[in-house]
C-alpha positions in Angstrom: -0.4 -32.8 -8.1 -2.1 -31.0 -5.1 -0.8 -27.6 -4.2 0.1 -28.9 -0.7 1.4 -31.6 -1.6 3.7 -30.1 -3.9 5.0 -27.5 -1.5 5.9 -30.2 1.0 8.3 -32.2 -1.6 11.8 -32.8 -0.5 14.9 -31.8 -3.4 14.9 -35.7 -3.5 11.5 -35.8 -4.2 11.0 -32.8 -6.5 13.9 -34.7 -8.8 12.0 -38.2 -9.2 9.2 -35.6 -10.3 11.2 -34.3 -13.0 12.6 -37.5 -14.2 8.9 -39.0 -14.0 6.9 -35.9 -15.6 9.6 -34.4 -17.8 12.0 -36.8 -19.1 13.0 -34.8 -22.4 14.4 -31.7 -19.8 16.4 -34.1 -17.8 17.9 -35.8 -21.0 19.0 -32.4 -21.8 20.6 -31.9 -18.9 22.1 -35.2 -19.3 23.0 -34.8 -22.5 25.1 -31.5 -21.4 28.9 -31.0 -19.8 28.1 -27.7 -18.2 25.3 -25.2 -17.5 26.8 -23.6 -21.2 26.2 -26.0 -22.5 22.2 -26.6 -20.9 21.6 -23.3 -21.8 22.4 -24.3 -25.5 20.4 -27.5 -25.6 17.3 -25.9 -24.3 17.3 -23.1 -26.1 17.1 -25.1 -29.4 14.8 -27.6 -27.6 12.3 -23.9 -27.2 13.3 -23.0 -30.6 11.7 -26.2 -32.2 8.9 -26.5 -29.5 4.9 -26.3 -31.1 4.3 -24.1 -28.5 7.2 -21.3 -28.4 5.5 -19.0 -29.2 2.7 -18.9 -26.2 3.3 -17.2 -23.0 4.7 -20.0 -21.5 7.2 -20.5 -24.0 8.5 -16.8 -24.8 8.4 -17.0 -20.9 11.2 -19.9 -20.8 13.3 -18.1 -23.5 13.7 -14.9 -21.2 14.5 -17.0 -18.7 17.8 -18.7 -21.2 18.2 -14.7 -21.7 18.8 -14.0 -18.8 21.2 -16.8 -17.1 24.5 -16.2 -16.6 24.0 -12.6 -16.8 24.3 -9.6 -14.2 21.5 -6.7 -13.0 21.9 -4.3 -10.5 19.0 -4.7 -7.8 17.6 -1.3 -7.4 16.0 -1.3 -4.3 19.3 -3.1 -2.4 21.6 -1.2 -5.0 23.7 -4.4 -5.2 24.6 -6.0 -8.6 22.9 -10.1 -9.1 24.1 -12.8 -11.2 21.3 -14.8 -12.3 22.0 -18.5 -12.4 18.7 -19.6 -12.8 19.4 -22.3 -15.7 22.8 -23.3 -14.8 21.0 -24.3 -10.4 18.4 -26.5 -12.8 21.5 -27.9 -14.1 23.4 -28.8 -11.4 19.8 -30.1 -9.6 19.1 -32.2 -12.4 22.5 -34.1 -12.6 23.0 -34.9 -8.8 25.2 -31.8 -8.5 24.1 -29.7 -6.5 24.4 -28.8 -2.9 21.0 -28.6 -1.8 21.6 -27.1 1.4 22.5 -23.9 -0.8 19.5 -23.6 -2.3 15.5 -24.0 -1.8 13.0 -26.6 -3.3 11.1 -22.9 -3.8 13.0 -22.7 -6.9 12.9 -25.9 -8.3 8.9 -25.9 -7.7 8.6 -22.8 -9.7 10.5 -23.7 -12.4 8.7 -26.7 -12.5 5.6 -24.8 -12.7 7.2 -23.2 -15.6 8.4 -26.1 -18.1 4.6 -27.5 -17.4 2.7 -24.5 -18.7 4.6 -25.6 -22.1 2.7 -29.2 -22.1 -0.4 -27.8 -20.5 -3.3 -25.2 -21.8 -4.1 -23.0 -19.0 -5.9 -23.6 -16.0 -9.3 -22.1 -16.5 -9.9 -19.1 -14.2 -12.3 -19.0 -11.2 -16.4 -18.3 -12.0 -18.5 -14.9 -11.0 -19.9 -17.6 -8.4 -16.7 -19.1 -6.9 -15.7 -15.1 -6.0 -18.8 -14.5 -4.5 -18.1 -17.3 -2.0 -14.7 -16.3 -1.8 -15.8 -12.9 -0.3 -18.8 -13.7 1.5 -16.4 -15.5 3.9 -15.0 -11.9 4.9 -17.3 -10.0 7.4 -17.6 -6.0 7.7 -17.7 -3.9 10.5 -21.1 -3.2 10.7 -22.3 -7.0 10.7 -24.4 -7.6 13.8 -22.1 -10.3 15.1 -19.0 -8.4 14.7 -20.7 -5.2 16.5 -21.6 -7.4 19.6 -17.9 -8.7 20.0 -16.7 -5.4 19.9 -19.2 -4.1 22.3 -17.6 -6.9 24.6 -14.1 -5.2 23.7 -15.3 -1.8 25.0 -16.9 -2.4 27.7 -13.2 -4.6 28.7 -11.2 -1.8 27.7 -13.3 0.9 29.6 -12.9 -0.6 33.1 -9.2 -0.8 32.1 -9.2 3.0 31.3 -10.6 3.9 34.3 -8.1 2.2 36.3 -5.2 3.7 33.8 -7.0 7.6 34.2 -6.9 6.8 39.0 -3.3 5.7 38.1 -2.1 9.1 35.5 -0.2 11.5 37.1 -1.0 14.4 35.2 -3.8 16.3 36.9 -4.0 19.4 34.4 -5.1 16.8 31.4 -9.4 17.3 30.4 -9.6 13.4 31.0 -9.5 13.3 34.7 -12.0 12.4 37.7 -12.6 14.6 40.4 -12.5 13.7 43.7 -15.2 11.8 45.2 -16.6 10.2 41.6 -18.3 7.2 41.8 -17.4 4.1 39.9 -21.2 4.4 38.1 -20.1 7.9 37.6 -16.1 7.4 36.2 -17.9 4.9 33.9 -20.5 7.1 32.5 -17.4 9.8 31.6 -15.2 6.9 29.9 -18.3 6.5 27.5 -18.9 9.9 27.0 -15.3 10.3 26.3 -14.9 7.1 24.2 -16.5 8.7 21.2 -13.4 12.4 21.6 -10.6 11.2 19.4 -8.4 13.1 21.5 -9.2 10.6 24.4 -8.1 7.9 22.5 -4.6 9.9 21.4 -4.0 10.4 25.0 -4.8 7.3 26.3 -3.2 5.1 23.4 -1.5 2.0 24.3 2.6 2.5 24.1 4.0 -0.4 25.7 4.1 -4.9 25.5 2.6 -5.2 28.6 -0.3 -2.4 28.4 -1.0 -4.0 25.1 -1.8 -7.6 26.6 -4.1 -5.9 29.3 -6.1 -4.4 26.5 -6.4 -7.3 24.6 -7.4 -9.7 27.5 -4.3 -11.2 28.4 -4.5 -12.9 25.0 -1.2 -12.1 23.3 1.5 -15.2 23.6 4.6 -15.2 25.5 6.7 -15.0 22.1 4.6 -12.4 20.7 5.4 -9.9 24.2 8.8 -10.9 23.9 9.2 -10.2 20.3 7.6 -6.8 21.1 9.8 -6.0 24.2 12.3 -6.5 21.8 11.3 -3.5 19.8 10.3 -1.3 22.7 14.3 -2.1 23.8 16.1 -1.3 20.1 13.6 2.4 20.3 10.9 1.4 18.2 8.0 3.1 18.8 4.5 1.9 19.2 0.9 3.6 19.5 -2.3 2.0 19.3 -5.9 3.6 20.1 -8.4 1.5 22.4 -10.7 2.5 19.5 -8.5 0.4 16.9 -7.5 -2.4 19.6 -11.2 -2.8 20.6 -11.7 -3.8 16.3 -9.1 -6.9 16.8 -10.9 -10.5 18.2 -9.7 -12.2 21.3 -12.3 -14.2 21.5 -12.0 -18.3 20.2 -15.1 -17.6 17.9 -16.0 -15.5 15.8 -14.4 -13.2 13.2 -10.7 -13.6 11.6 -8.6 -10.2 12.4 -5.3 -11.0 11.1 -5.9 -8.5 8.2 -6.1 -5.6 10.6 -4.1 -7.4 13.6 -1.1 -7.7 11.3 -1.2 -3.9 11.4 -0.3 -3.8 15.0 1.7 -6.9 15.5 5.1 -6.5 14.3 7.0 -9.4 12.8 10.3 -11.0 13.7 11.8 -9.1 10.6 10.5 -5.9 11.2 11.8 -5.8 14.7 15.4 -7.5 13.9 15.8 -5.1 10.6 14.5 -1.7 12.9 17.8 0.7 13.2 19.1 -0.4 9.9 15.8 -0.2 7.7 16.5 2.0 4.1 14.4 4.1 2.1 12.8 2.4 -0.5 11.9 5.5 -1.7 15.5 6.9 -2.7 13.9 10.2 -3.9 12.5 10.9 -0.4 16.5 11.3 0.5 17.0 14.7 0.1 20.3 16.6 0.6 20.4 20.5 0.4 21.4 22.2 -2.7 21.2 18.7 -4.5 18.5 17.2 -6.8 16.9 14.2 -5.3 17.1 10.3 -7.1 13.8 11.7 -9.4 15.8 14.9 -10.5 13.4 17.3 -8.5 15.9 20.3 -6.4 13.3 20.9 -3.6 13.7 23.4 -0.7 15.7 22.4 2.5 14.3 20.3 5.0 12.0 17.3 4.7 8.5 18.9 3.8 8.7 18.5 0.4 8.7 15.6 -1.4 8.5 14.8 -5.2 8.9 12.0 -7.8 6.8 13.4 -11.1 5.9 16.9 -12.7 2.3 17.3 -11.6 2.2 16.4 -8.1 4.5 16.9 -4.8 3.8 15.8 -0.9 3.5 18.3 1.3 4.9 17.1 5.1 4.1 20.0 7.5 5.8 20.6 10.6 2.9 20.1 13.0 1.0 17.5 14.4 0.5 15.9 11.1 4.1 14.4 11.4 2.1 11.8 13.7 -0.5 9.0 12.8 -3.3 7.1 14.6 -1.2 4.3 14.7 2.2 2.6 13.3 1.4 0.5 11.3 3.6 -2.5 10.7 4.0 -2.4 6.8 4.3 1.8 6.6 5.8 3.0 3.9 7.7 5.5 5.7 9.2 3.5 8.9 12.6 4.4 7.5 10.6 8.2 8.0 9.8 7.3 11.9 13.5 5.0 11.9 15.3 8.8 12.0 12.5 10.4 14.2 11.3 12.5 11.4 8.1 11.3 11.9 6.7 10.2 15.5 4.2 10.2 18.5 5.7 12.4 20.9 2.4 15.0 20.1 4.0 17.8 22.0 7.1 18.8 20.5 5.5 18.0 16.9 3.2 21.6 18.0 3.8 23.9 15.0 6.0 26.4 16.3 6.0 30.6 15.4 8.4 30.0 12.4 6.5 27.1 11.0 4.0 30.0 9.7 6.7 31.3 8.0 8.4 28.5 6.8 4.8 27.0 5.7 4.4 30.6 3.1 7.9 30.0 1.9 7.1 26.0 1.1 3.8 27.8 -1.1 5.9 29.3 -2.8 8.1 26.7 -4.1 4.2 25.4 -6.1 3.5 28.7 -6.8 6.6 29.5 -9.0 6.7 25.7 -10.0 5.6 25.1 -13.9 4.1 21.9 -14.0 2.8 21.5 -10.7 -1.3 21.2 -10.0 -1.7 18.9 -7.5 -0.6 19.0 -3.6 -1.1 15.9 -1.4 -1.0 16.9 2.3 0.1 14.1 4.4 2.6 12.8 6.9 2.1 11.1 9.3 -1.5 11.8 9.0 -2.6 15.0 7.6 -6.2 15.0 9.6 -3.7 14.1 12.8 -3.3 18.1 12.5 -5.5 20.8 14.7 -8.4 22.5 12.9 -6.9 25.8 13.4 -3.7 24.5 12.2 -5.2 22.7 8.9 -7.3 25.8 8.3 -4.0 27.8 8.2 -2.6 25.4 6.0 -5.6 24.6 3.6 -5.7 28.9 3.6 -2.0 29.4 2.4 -3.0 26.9 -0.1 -6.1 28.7 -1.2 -3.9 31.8 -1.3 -0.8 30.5 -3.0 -3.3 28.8 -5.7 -4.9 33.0 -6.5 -1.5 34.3 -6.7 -0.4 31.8 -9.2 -3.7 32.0 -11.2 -3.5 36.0 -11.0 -0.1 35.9 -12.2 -0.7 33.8 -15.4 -2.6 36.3 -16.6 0.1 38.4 -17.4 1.9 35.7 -19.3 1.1 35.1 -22.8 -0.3 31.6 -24.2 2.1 29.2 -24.2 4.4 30.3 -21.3 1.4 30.0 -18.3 1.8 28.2 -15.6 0.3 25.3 -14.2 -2.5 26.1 -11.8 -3.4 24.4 -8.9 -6.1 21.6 -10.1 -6.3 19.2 -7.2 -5.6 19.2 -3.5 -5.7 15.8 -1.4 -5.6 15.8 2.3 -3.7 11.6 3.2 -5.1 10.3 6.2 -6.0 6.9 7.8 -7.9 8.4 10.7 -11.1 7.4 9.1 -10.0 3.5 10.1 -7.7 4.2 12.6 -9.7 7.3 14.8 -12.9 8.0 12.7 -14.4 10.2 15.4 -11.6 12.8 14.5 -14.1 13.8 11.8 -16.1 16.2 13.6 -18.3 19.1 13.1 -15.5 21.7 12.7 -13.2 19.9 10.9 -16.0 19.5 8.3 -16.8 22.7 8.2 -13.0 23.7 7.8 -12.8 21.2 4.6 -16.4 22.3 3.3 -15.5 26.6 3.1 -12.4 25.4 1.3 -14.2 23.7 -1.8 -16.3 26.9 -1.7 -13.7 29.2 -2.2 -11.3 27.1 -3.7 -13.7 26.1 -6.5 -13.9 29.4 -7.3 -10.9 30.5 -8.6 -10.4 27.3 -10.7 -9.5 24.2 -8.7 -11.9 21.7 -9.3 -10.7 18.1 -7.5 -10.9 17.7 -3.2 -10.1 14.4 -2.4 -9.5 12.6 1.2 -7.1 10.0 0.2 -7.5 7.6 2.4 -6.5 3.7 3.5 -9.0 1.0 4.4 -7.1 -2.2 4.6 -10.1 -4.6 5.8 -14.1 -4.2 5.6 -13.7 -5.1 9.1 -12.3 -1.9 9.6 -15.2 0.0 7.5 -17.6 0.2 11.4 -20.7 2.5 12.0 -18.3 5.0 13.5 -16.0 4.7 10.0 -19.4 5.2 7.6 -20.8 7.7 9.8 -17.1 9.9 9.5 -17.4 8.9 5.6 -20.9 10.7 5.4 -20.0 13.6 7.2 -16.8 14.3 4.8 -19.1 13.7 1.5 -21.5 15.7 2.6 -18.8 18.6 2.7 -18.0 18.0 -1.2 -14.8 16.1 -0.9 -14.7 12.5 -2.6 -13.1 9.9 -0.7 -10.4 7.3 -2.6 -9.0 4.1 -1.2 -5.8 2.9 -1.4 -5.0 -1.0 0.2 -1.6 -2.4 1.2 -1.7 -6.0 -0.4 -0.6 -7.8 2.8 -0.9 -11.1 2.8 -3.5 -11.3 5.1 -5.3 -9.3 2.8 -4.7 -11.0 -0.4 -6.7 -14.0 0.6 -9.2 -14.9 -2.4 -12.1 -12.5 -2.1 -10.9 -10.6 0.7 -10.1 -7.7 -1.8 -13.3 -7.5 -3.9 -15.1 -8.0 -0.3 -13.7 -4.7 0.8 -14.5 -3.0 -3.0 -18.1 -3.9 -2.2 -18.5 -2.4 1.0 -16.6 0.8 0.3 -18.5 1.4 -2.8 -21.7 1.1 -0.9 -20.9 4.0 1.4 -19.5 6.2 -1.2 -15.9 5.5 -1.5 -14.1 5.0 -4.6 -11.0 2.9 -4.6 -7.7 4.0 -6.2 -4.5 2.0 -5.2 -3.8 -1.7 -4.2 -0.3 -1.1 -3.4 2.5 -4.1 -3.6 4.4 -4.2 0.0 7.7 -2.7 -0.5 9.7 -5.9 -0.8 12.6 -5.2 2.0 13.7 -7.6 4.7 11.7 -5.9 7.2 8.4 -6.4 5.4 8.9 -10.4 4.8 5.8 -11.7 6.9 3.4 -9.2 5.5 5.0 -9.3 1.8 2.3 -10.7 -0.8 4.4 -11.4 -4.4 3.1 -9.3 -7.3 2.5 -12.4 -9.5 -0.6 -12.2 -6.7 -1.1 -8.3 -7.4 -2.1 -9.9 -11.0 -4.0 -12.5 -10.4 -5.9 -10.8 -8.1 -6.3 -8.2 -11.6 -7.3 -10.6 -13.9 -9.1 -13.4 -11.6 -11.1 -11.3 -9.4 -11.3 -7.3 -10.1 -12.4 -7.7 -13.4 -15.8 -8.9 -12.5 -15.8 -4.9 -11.8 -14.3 -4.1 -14.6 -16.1 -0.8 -16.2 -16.1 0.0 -19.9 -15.1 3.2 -21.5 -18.4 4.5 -22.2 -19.4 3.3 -18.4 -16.2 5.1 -16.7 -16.8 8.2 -18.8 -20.8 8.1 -17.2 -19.2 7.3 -13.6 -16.6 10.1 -13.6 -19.1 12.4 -14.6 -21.5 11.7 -12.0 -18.7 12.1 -9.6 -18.3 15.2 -10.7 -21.8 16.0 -9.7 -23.2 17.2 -6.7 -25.3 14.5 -6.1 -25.1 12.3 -3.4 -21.8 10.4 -3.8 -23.1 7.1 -1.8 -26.5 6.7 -3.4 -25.3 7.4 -7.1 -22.3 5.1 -6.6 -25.1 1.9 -5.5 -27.3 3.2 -8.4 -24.6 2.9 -11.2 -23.6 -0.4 -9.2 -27.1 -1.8 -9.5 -28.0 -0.2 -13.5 -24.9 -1.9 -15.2 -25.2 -5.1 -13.3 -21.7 -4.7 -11.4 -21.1 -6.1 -7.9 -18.6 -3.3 -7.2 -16.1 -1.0 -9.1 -12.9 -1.3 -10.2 -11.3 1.6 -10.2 -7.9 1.1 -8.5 -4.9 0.1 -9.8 -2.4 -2.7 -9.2 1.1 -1.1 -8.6 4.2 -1.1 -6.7 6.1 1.6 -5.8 9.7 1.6 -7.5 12.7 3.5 -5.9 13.1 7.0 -8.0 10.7 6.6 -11.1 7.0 5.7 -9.7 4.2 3.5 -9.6 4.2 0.8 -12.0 2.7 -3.2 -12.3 4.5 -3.6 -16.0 6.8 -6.8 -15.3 8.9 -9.5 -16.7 9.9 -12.6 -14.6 13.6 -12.8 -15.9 15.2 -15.1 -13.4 15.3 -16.5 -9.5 17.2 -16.6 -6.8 18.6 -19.4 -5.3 15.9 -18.9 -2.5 13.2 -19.4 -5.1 12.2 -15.4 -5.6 11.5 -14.1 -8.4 13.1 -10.9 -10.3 11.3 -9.0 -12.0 12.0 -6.4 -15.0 10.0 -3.6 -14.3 9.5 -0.5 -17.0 7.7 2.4 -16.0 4.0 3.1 -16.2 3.4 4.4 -19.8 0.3 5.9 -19.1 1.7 9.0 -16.9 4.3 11.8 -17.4 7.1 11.1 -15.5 10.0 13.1 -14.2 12.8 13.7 -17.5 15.5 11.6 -15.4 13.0 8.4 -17.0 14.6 9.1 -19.9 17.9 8.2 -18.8 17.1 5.2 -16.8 16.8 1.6 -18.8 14.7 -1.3 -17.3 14.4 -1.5 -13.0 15.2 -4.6 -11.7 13.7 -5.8 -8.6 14.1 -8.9 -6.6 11.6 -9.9 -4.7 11.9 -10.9 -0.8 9.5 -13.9 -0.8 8.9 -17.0 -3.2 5.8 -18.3 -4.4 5.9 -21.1 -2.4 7.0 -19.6 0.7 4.1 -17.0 0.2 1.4 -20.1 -0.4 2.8 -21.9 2.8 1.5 -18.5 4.7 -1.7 -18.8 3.0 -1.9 -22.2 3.9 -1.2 -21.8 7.7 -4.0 -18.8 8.0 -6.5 -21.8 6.5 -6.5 -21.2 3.4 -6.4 -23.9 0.1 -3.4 -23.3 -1.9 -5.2 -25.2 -4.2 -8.0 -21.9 -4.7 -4.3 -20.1 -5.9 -3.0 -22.3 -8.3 -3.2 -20.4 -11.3 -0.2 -17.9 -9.4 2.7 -19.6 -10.7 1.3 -18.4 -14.4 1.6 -15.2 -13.5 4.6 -13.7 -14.8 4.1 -10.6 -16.4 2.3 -7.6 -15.6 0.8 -4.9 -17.6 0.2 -1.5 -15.4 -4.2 -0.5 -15.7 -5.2 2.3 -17.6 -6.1 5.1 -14.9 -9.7 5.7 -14.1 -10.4 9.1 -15.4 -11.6 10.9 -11.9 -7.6 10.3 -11.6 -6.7 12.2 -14.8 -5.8 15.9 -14.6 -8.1 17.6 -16.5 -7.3 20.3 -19.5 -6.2 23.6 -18.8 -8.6 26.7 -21.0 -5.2 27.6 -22.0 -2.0 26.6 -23.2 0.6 25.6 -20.8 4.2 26.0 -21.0 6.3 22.8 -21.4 9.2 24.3 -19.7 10.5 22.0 -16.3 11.4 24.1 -13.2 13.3 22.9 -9.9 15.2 20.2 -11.8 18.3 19.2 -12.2 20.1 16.3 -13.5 23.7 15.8 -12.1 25.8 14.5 -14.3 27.1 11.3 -12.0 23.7 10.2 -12.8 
């Protein structure tokens, strides 16, 4: 049956299905005087099966495993019963009230008694993904860069009219009196292509937003974000970023990169009362966090495995180019920790002091090598600022490497390997990248190469190659030409998930130099529902599409070294591309963030709601050190907030074929990727101590 045919059936419907195309389950259920007894019956019928032992079948038995039993949910912190077998019960016998429970489930479970009868469904071609992501434009596509020139030339009338109307003479984007129009005009362009004209002129409210995008945003879509401005939440978008979204009836699809700055229904009603996802960024003083990690007080530190911890100064890097609608840390700009209100976020005299004491926290630290400076947005801080910053580093990573050599072998410390700066400003404000700044990042790698660190990265977050524009590649060039490799990292939205969407954005980043290094799950919360992509998805998108990319060992081994190199990142990336016959690289991993023990894509479907999601038994990924509290956690159990069928419906109402995604419902495990090895830490010319500092593990947990 057709994909869309099947996601319209009624519970009537689906039922006549299962009498007509599996008669043997239904007797079974017939056959049985409770769900205790169903649970019996089939699991003999699996036991005797021809095909038990295929993935399908091992996949059924988890699923008798698992009914009747309870989890605890670890990203609600609520305990589950799963009653996956004894709902298929009651549906099958005429028992069940329907009104309780979706057809999602029954059309999944469907999906999964037929893989026993069925061989798999063969996989898409090399050709069939190339059409898929031909369909996605870039940025820097001729027809794409006319639209947008439209855009700008729209949104510069509108800024001049916003500068007559400001009230704040004392700002550097101001007319003087008696400026002609020709004149005002000539200034907006000059001052189109200053990211701090776009910062200060950034679009904050509903209305302000539908004169910048052409009167083009529906009635439901203003009230929906009135909604939000009411209930506090804050919102900040650049004419720069607005003038990449289509208002026109033709032309290019922008829901990837529109569903950035469109919040949904469930974002807006959940704002107020959103959690952390990440329980180990709660921090209380004196206390270790969820990890096991005691870190200093405040919120400038944060930390989930040995090697690595965020740093989060107290400056403008608190801010972003943008909110965007899936962020990881809204819980972060929920409390105000993180916001737009650039002013007050000016580091203050004590942050100077506060900023040597947080140094020293890695400095006396024994496994850590590796600081990521984010936010917010670490490039959102002032050059002076992240000079001061990058300088402490520099100086915190001599003391610490002057210091081990008075220890003996065996007892040194780790010393500082890699340092990563997170931004989005390449996307959201790429003419941030300037000159200075470049020159700021380029004397760092000079001197911080020197005394032993040997990784400078720009992590950064593309989310759609119509986001990758001539301003974007032109930013990208200036920072590789400094010496510092930029890595991707994608939010698997849904809008981005679409077939060939993903390998499409690969391509083009590749071609300008950038490697990629995380497709990220969405966090699966209430608030993220509309932009939630399942990670049965994540894997199919793994083993369907990315491994056209796929790189051997002896071929990642060549590409890391050339990395390494000093050659021009850009034109060895397309020469590599084009010698070994790849249409782009695939060097990021698949992964969702779990609460407290990291990054991991190793799952088991063991059951469903009565909604039709799936939850998933998660272990950790096996190919990274870990914090020691891993050792006294068992399997993580998450629930996801959207079924399979719910999530094709979406696809099918952006235009999509559910039919291109049918393999999906097969999908129900996941095995985390091996790490490229640019993302391995290399060895140390000595002998490091094993001893863990700044950890604690209380003994409720």
């Amino acid at each position: 049956m057709k994909q869309k045919k099947l996601l319209a059936l009624t519970h009537s419907q689906l039922r006549h299905m299962y009498q007509h195309d599996m008669p043997e389950l239904v007797c079974l259920a017939e056959q049985s005087n409770n769900e205790q007894e169903f649970r019996t019956h089939l699991a003999t019928y699996i036991a005797e099966h021809p095909r038990k032992d295929t993935e399908a079948g091992k996949q059924i038995q988890l699923l008798i495993d698992y009914d009747g039993k309870q989890i605890h949910e670890l990203s609600t912190d609520t305990d589950i019963h799963i009653s996956t077998l004894s709902l298929l019960w009651q549906f099958l016998e005429g028992k069940l009230r329907t009104e309780e429970v979706t057809t999602d489930l029954f059309i999944d479970l469907f999906q999964q008694f037929q893989r026993l009868e069925e061989t798999e469904t063969p996989v898409i071609s090399a050709g069939k993904l190339r059409k898929f992501s031909e369909r996605w434009p870039t940025g820097t596509d001729p027809q794409v860069i006319e639209i947008r020139r439209r855009n700008k030339e729209r949104m510069i009338h509108l800024l001049i009219q916003k500068i007559e109307s400001r009230k704040n003479l004392s700002s550097r984007f101001r007319f003087e009196e008696n400026t002609s129009y020709t004149e005002k005009y000539q200034l907006v362009q000059e001052w189109w292509n200053d990211f701090r004209f776009h910062l200060t002129m950034a679009v904050k409210t509903p209305a302000e937003l539908n004169r910048f995008l052409g009167n083009s945003l529906s009635g439901e879509t203003l009230y929906l974000l009135n909604k939000a401005r009411k209930k506090g939440m804050p919102f900040f978008a650049t004419p720069y970023y607005l003038s990449l979204l289509n208002i026109e009836k033709e032309g290019y699809d922008d829901e990837a990169i529109r569903s950035y700055v469109m919040y949904s229904p469930e974002l807006v009603e959940t704002y107020g009362n959103i959690r952390a996802w990440e329980r180990e960024d709660i921090v209380e003083p004196g206390k270790p966090n969820a990890a096991g990690w005691l870190l200093p007080d405040g919120q400038n530190i944060h930390r989930r495995y040995p090697e690595v911890a965020i740093l989060i100064p107290d400056t403008m890097g608190r801010a972003c180019g943008g909110l965007c609608a899936s962020c990881q840390r809204m819980y972060d700009f929920q409390s105000e920790r993180l916001n737009f209100e650039f002013e007050k976020l000016r580091p203050k005299e004590s942050w100077e002091k506060k900023l040597r004491r947080l140094m020293t926290y890695f400095e006396e630290d024994a496994q850590l090598r590796d600081i990521l400076i984010t936010g917010g947005d670490a490039l959102m801080s002032q050059n002076k600022t992240l000079y001061h910053i990058l300088d402490a580093v520099y100086r915190m990573a001599l003391r610490k490497k002057k210091a081990n050599q008075q220890r003996p072998e065996g007892e040194k410390l780790a010393e500082l390997q890699r340092v990563r700066l997170g931004s989005r400003l390449l996307a959201y404000l790429p003419m941030r990248i300037n000159d200075e700044l470049i020159e700021i990042l380029r004397d760092f790698r000079q001197k911080a190469s020197a005394i032993g660190v040997q990784q400078f990265i720009i992590q950064t977050h593309f989310q759609s190659p119509l986001e990758v524009t001539p301003e974007a590649r032109e930013a990208i060039e200036k920072i590789l030409s400094a010496g510092w490799l930029i890595t991707n990292q994608l939010v698997y939205t849904v809008a981005a998930s679409r077939r060939g969407h993903t390998t499409r954005l690969r391509q083009v980043l590749n071609h300008i130099g950038v490697v990629t290094y995380y497709t990220f799950s969405v966090k699966g919360f209430q608030e993220n529902y509309a932009v939630f992509t399942p990670n049965s998805r994540s894997i199919q998108e793994q083993e369907e599409e990315k491994v056209f990319g796929s790189l051997t060992t002896e071929q990642a081994t060549e590409l890391n070294k050339l990395l390494h190199s000093r050659e021009d990142v850009a034109h060895t990336i397309r020469r590599f591309l084009k010698k070994n016959h790849l249409p782009f690289l695939a060097t990021d991993r698949n992964v969702l963030n779990l609460p407290a023990i990291g990054k991991s894509m190793t799952f088991n479907l063991i059951g469903f709601t009565a909604e039709g999601k799936r939850i998933l038994r998660f272990d950790h990924d096996a190919t990274r050190r870990h914090s020691p509290i891993i050792d006294k956690m068992g399997k993580v159990y998450i629930a996801e907030n959207k079924s399979i069928a719910a999530y094709l419906r979406q696809l099918n109402y952006m235009g999509e074929d559910p039919e291109d995604y049918a393999t999906l419902w097969n999908y129900t495990q996941g095995v985390t990727a091996n790490r490229f090895p640019l993302y391995e830490y290399p060895e140390f010319p000595f002998r490091q101590t094993e001893a863990v500092t700044n950890f604690r593990i209380e003994e409720s947990s």
